[in-house]
Residue, then its C-alpha position, 0 to 999 in steps of 0.5 A: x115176180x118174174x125177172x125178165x131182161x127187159x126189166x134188167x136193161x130198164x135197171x140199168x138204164x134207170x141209173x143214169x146216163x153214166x151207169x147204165x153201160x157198164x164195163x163187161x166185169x160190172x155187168x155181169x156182177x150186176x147180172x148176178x145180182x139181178x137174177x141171183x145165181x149161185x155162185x157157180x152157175x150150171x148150164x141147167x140154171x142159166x138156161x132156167x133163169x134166161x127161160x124165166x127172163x123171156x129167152x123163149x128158147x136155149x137150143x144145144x145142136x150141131x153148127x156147121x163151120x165150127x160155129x160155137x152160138x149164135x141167137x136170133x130175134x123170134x119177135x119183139x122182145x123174145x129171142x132164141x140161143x143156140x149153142x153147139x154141142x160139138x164143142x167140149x162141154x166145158x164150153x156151154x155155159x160160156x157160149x149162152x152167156x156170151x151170146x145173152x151178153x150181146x142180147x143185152x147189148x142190142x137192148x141196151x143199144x134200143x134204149x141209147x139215144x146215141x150209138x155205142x163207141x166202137x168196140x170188140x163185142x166179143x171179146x167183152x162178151x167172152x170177159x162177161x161170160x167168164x165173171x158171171x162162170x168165175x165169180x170174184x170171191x169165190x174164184x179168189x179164194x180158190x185161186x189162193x188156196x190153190x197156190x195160183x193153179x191155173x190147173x186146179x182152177x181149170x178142173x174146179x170150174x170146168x172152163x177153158x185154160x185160156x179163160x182161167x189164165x185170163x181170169x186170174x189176172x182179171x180177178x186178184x188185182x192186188x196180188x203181182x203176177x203174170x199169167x201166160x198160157x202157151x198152147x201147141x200149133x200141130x195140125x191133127x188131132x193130139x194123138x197123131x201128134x209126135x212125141x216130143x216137139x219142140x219149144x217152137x211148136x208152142x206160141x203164147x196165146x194168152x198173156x195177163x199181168x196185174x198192174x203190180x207186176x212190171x216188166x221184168x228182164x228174167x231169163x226164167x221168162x224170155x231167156x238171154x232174149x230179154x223182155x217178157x213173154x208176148x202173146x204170139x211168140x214161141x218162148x225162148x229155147x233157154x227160158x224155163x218153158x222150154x225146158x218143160x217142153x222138153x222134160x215134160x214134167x212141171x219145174x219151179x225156179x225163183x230169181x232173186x232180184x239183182x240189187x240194181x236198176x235193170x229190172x232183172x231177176x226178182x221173180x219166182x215162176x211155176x211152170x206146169x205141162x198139160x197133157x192131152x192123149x198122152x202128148x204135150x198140148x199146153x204149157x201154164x206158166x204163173x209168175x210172182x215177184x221174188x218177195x211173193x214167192x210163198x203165193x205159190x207154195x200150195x201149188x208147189x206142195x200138190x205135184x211133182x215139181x223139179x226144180x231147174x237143177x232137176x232136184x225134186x223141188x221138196x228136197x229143194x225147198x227142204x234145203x233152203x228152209x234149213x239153210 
C-alpha cells in the first residue's frame, strides 16, 4: 500500500492531542519509520519516497537571490519542491527535506483546532532535515569510531560543517562535550583570499554543548579572556584557535582540572583547520572534559597533530604514556 503524507499527518494526529506535534528529532525518527529509509538517505530515495507520498514533483533548478527551496501548493493536497542546483550538492537533500518539514507543518496546522505557538520554522525545519540525513545510531557510532571528527563525519555524510557540529551535540547526550565551528568573514571568492589571516577574521558561527558539559574557564578555549566560546565572537588571540589560525596545522592541548571551585582547567580540546582552494576557511574545534580525554584518541591517531609545544603530538602522547 502506498504511503502517502496525508496518511503520515492523519498517523500523528491519530496519537493524540499530546503526540501529534512532536519535536523536529521526534519527527523525523517518526518519519523514517514511516516511510522506511535507509539509514543514510540519498537525494535519489527522498525524492522517490516524497513521489510515492503525493509530492507530484521535486524540481532541482537555478534560484535567483541566493534562494537554496522553496515548494508551493499545486492543488489540494499536492505540492511541488524545488531546490537550487547552484548550491553545493552536499546540500540537496537537506534543502527537499527542510521544505517537506514545513509541507508537513502546513498539514499538521489544517488539521489543529488551534494555531501553533510561534516558533523558528526554519530552524526546526534545518534540525529535521538533519535527524532524517544523520540518523542517531548510525551517527553515533560514527561519531564514536571517529574520535568525535567533525571532519570525518563531514566527509562520511556529505553535509555541511555547521550541520555536523550541530548534530554532534544533538545526538551523543550522554558524552560531555562542546562543539564550535568558526568560519572565515572575507569577501570574495577562497582563492582570492590572502594567505594568512588573522584570528579576527574568523567568528563562531556555530556553538553546541551537552547538558554534561558545563561552563569551563579554560585558556584552551577563550585564553586570559575567560569564559566559553560565543557564537558571533572571534576567538581570542591567546586561545588554542588562534594558534591554529596561525600554524595552520590541527593542535591537540588538555588541561587538567585545577582542584578548586573556579571551573578551570579540566578539559581536553582538538582543534582541526579546513582548507578550501588552499587558503584556511574554517576551524572545528571539539572539546571534552579531562577524564573523557581518551573519546578523542581515534581522532588524534588519524592526522598530524602538534601539540601547544609544537611537539608532534604521537611523541607527545608516547611520552606521557611511558611517564
Amino acid at each position: 500500500m502506498t504511503r502517502t503524507l496525508d496518511d503520515f499527518c492523519d498517523s500523528l494526529v491519530d496519537q493524540g492531542p499530546d503526540q501529534w506535534r512532536p519535536a523536529p528529532a521526534a519527527l523525523a525518527d517518526a518519519f523514517v519509520r514511516y516511510f522506511r529509509l535507509s539509514g543514510r538517505p540519498t537525494l535519489d530515495e527522498v525524492t522517490r519516497v516524497l513521489r510515492d507520498a503525493g509530492i507530484a514533483a521535486v524540481v532541482g533548478t537555478h534560484l535567483p537571490g541566493g534562494l537554496r527551496g522553496f515548494h508551493c501548493g499545486l492543488a489540494p493536497g499536492a505540492y511541488a519542491i524545488h531546490y537550487s542546483t547552484d548550491q553545493w550538492a552536499g546540500a540537496w537533500e537537506h534543502t527537499v527535506l527542510h521544505e517537506t518539514y514545513e509541507i508537513i507543518d502546513e498539514m499538521l496546522q489544517d488539521r489543529a483546532a488551534d494555531p501553533a505557538p510561534v516558533r523558528n520554522l526554519c530552524r526546526e525545519a534545518d534540525q529535521f532535515a538533519a535527524a532524517v540525513l544523520m540518523q542517531p545510531a548510525a551517527f553515533t557510532g560514527l561519531a564514536v569510531a571517529t574520535g568525535l571528527d567533525v571532519l570525518a563525519l563531514r566527509q562520511r555524510y556529505r553535509r555541511s560543517y555547521a550541520s555536523v557540529t550541530l548534530r554532534l551535540a544533538e545526538v551523543l547526550r550522554q558524552q560531555p562535550l562542546l562543539a564550535v565551528l568558526y568560519e572565515r568573514r572575507e569577501s570574495g571568492v577562497p582563492a582570492a583570499w590572502t594567505e594568512r589571516p588573522a584570528p579576527g577574521a574568523f567568528r563562531a558561527t556555530v556553538v553546541a554543548r551537552t547538558p554534561g558539559f558545563g561552563a569551563r574557564n579554560a585558556g584552551l578555549l577563550s585564553g586570559t579572556r575567560g569564559g566559553m566560546p560565543r557564537r558571533g565572537r572571534p576567538p581570542a588571540a591567546d586561545a588554542l584557535v588562534a594558534q591554529v589560525v596561525r600554524s595552520g596545522r590541527a593542535s591537540y592541548a588538555e588541561e587538567e582540572p585545577a582542584g578548586n571551585d573556579l571551573g578551570t582547567g579540566d578539559v581536553a580540546v582538538v582543534v582541526r583547520p579546513v582548507v578550501w582552494h588552499r587558503r584556511l576557511a574554517k576551524i572545528a574545534l571539539v572539546a571534552v572534559p579531562y577524564r573523557d580525554r581518551s573519546a578523542l584518541q581515534p581522532q588524534l591517531a588519524s592526522a598530524d597533530f602538534a601539540d601547544t609545544s609544537g611537539r608532534n603530538l604521537a611523541t607527545a602522547q608516547h611520552e606521557r604514556t611511558s611517564a
